[in-house]
ZARO-600355 format. One record per residue: residue number from 1; residue in three letters; chain; x, y, z of N, C-alpha, C in turn. Coordinates in nm, 3 decimals, decimal comma. Layout:
<nodes>
     n   res   chain       n_X       n_Y       n_Z      ca_X      ca_Y      ca_Z       c_X       c_Y       c_Z
   NUM   Ala       A         X         Y         Z         X         Y         Z         X         Y         Z
...
</nodes>
This chain:
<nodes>
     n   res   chain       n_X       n_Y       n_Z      ca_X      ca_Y      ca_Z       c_X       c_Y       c_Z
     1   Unk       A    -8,278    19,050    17,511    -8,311    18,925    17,448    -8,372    18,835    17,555
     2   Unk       A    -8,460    18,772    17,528    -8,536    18,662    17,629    -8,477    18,543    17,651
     3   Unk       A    -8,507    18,500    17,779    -8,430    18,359    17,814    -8,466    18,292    17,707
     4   Unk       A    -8,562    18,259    17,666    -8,612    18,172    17,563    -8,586    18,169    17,461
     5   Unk       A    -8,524    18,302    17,359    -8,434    18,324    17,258    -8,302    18,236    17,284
     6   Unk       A    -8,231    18,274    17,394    -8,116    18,245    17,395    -8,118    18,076    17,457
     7   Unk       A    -8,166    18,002    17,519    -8,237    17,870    17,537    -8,269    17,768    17,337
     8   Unk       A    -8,311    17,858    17,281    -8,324    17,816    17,120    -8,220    17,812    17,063
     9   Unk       A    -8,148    17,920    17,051    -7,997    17,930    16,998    -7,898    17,824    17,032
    10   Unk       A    -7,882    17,815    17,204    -7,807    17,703    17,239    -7,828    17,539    17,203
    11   Unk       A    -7,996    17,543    17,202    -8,039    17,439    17,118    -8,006    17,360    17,009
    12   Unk       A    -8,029    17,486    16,926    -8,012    17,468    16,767    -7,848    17,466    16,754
    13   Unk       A    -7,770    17,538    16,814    -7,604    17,523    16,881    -7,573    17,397    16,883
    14   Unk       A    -7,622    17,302    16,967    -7,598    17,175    17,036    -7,662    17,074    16,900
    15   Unk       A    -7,780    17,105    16,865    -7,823    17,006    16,754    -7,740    17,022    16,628
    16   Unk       A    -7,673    17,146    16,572    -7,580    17,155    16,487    -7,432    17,056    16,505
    17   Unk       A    -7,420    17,091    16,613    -7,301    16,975    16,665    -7,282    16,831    16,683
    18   Unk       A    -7,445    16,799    16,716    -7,494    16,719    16,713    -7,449    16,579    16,541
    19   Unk       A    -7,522    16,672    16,466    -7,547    16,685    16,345    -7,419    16,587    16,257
    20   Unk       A    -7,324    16,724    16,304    -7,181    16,714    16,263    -7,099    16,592    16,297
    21   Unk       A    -7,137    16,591    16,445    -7,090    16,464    16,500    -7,163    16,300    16,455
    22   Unk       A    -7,243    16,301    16,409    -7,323    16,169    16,386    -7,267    16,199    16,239
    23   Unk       A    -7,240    16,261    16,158    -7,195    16,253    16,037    -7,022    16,211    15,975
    24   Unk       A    -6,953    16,235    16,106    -6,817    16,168    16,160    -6,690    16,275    16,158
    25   Unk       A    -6,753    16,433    16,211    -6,656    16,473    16,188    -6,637    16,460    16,370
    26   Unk       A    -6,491    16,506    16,377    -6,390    16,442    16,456    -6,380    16,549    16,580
    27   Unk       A    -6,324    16,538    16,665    -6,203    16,657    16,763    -6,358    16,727    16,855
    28   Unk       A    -6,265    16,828    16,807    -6,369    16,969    16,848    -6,394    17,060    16,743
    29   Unk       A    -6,426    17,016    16,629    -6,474    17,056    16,530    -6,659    17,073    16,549
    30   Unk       A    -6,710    16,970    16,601    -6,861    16,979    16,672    -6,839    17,089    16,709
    31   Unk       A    -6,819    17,089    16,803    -6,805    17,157    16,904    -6,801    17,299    16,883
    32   Unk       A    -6,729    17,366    16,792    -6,706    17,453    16,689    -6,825    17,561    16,640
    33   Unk       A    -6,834    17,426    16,531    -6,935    17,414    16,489    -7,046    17,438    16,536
    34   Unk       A    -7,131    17,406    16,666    -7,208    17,451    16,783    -7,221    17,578    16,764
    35   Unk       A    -7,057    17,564    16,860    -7,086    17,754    16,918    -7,099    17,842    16,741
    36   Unk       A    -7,062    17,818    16,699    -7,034    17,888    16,542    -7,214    17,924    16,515
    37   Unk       A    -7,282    17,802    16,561    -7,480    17,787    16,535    -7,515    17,904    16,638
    38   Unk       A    -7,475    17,918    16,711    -7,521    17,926    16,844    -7,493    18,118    16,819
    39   Unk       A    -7,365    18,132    16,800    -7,348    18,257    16,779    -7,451    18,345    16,660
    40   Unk       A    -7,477    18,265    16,551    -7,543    18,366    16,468    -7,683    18,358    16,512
    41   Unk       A    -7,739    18,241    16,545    -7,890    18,246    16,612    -7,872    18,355    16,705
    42   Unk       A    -7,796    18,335    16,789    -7,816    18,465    16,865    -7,840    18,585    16,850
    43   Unk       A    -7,727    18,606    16,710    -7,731    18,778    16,632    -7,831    18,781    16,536
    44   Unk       A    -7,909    18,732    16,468    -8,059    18,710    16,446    -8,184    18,695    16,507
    45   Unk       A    -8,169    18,632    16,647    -8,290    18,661    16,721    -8,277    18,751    16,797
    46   Unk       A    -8,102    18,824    16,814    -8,134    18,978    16,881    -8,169    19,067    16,788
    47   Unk       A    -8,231    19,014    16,680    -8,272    19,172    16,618    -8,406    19,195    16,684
    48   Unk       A    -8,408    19,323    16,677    -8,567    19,348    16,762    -8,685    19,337    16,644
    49   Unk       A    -8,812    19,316    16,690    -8,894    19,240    16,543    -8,962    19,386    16,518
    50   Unk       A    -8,948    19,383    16,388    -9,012    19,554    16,325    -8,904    19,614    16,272
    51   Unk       A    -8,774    19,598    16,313    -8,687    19,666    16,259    -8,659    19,634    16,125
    52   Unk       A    -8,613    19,703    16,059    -8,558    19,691    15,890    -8,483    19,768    15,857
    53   Unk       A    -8,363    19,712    15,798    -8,257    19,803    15,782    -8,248    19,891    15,685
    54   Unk       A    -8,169    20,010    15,712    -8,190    20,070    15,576    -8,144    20,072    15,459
    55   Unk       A    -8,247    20,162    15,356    -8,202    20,102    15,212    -8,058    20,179    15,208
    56   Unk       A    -8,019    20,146    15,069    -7,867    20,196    15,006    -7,890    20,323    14,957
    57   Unk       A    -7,806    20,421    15,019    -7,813    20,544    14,947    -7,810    20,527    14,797
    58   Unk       A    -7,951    20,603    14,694    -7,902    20,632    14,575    -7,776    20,662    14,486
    59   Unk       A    -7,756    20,637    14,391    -7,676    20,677    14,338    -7,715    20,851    14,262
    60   Unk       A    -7,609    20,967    14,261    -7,607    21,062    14,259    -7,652    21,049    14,078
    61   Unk       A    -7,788    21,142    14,040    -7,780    21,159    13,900    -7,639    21,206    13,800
    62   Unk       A    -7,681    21,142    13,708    -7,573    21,187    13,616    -7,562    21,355    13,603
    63   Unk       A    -7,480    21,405    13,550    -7,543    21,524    13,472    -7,436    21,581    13,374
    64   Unk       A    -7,494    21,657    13,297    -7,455    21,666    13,149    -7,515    21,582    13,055
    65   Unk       A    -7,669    21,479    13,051    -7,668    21,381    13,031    -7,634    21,295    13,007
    66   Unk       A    -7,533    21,236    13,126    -7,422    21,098    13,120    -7,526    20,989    13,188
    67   Unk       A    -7,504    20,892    13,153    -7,570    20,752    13,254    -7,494    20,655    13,239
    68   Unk       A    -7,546    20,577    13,344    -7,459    20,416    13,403    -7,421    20,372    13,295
    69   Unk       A    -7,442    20,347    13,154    -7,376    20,302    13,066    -7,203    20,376    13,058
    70   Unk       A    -7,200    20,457    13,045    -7,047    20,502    13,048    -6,985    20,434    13,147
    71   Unk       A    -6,999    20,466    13,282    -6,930    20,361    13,392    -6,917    20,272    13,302
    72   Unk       A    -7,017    20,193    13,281    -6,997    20,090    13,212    -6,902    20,015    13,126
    73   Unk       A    -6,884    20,114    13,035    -6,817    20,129    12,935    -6,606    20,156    12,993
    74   Unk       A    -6,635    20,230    13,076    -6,476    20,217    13,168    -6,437    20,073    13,237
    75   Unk       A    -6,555    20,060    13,275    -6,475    19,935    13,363    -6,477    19,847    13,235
    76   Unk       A    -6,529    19,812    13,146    -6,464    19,697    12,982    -6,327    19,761    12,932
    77   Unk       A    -6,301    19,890    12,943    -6,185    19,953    12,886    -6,060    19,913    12,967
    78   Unk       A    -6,083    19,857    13,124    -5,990    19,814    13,201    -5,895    19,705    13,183
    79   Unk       A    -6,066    19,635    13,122    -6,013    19,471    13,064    -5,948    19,457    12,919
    80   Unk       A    -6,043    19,561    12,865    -5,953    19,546    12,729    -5,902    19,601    12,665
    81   Unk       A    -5,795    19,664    12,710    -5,758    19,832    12,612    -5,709    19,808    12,464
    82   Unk       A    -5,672    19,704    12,406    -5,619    19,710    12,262    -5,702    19,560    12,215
    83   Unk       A    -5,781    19,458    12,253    -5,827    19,363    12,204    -5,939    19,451    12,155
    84   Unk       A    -5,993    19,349    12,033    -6,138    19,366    11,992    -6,241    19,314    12,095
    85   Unk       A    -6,317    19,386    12,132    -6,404    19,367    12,210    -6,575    19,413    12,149
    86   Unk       A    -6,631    19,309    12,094    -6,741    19,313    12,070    -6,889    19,378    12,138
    87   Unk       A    -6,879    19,368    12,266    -6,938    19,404    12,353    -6,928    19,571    12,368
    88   Unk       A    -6,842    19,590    12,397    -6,784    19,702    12,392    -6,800    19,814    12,293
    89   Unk       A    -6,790    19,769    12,151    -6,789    19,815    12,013    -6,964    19,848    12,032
    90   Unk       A    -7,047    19,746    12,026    -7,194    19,709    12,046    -7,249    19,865    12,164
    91   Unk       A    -7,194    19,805    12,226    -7,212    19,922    12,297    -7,284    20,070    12,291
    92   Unk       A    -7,099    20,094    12,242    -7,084    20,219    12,196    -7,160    20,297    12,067
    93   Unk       A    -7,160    20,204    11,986    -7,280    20,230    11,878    -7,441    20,232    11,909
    94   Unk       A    -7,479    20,141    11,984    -7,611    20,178    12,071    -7,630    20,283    12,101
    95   Unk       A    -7,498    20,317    12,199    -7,535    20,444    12,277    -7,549    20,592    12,198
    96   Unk       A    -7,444    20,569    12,062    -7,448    20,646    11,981    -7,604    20,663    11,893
    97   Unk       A    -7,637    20,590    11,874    -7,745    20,557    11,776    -7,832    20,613    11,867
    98   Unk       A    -7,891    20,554    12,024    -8,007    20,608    12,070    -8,018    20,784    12,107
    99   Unk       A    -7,890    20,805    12,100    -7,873    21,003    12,134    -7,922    21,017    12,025
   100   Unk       A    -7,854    20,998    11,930    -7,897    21,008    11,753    -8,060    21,027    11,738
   101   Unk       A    -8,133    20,882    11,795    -8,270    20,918    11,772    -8,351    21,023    11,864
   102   Unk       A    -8,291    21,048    11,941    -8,377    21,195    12,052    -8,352    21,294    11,972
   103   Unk       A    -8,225    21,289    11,897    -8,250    21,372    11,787    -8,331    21,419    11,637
   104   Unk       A    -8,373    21,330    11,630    -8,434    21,227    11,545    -8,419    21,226    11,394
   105   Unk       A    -8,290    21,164    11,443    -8,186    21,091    11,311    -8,158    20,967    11,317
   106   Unk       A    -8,134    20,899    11,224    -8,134    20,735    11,242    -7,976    20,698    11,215
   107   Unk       A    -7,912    20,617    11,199    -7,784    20,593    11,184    -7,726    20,594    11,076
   108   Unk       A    -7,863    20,525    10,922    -7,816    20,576    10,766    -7,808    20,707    10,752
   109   Unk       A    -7,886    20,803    10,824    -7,868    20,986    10,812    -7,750    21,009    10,746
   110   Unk       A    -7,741    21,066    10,686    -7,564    21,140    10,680    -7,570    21,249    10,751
   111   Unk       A    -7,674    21,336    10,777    -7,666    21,407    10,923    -7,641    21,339    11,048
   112   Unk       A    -7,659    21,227    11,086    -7,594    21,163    11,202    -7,410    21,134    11,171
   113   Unk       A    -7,384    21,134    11,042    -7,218    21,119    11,035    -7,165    21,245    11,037
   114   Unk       A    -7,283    21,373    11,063    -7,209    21,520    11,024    -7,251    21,553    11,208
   115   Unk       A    -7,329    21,458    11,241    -7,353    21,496    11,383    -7,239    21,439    11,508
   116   Unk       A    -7,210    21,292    11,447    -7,104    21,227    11,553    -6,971    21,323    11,485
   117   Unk       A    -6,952    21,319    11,379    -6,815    21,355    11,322    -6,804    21,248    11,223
   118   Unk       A    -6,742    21,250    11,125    -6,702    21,127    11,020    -6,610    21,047    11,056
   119   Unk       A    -6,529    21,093    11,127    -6,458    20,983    11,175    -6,479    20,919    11,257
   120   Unk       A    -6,558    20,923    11,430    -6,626    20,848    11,517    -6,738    20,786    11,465
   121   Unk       A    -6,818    20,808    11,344    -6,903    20,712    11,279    -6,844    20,601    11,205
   122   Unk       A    -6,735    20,628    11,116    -6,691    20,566    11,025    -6,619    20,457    11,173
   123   Unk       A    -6,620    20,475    11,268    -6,513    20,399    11,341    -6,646    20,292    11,403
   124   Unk       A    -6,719    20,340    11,451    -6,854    20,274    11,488    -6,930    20,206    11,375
   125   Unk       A    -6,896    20,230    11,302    -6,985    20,137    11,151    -6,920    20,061    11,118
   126   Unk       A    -6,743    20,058    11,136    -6,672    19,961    11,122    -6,684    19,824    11,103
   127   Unk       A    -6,657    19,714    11,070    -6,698    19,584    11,107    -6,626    19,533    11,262
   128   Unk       A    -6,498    19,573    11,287    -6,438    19,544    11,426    -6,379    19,696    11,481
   129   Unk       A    -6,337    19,677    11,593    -6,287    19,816    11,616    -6,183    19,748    11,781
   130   Unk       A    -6,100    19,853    11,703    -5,974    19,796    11,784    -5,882    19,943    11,859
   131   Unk       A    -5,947    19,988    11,961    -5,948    20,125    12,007    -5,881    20,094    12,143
   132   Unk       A    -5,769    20,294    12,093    -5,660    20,307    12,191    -5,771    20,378    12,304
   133   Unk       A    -5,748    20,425    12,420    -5,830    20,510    12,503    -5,846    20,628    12,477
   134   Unk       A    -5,714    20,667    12,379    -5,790    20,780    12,314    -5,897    20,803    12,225
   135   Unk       A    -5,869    20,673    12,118    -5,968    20,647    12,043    -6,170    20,670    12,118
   136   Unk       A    -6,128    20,586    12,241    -6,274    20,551    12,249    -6,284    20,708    12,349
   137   Unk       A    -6,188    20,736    12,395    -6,233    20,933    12,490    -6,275    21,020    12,334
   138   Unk       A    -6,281    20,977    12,218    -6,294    21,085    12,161    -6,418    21,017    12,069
   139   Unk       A    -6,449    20,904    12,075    -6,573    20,846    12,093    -6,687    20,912    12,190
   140   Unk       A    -6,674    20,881    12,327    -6,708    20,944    12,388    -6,767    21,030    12,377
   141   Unk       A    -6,669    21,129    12,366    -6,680    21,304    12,386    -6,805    21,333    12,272
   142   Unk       A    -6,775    21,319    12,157    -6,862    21,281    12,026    -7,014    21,262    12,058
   143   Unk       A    -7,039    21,142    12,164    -7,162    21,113    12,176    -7,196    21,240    12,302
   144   Unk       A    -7,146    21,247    12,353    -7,189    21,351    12,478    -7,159    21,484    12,435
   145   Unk       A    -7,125    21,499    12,295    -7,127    21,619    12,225    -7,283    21,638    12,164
   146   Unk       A    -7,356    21,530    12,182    -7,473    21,547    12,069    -7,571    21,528    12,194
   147   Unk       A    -7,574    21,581    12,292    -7,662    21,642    12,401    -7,652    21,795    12,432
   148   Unk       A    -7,594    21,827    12,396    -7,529    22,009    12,434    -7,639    22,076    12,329
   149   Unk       A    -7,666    22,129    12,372    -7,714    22,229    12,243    -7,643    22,334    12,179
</nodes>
């Protein structure tokens, strides 16, 4: 790092304290405060210029055709295991409905109620739905049943 980096830092260090102090805080709280400036200027102008850090490893594809919506769908099950949860319900019928159309069945089908099962439709067409974890694992399974061939 160059004298002149570290000459700026202490600067901007001292004018932070500065700062603090004309504004009425007290002690050695400035003072603090300073070195507190002083320290991160430093660990910012020691980065060397060009560098860039690296990105975030990807996340690993699904497979079986699962996607981020399921996660999804667990971490709401955390929060709400026996309330009605709208969001949740919404959801799950989306997700149901759009497998449905790669199939290309729509949700009035009665082949889509012979495709989820009659009872995971009838539970998803519902007006509320008020599901144990088994309920919604066999939800689930249902929709990730209608990717298999």
């Amino acid at each position: 790092m160059s004298r002149r980096a570290i000459v700026r830092a202490v600067l901007l260090g001292a004018a932070a304290g500065a700062v603090a102090w004309a504004f009425g805080v007290q002690g050695w709280r400035p003072i603090l405060i300073g070195v507190c400036v002083t320290a991160g200027a430093l660990a910012v102008l020691g980065i060397p210029p060009g560098w860039y850090g690296r990105w975030p490893a990807r996340p690993k594809p699904s497979s079986g055709g699962g996607s981020g919506q399921v996660w999804r769908l667990a971490n709401r099950l955390r929060r709400y295991e026996h309330d009605y949860d709208p969001a949740l319900h919404q959801r799950l019928r989306s997700l149901a409905a759009a497998r449905l159309r790669r199939l290309g069945l729509e949700w009035d089908d009665p082949r889509a109620a012979e495709a989820l099962g009659p009872d995971v439709h009838a539970t998803l067409s519902a007006e509320t739905m008020r599901p144990s974890l088994r309920d919604v694992d066999a939800v689930v399974s249902a929709i990730e049943r209608l990717d298999t061939p």
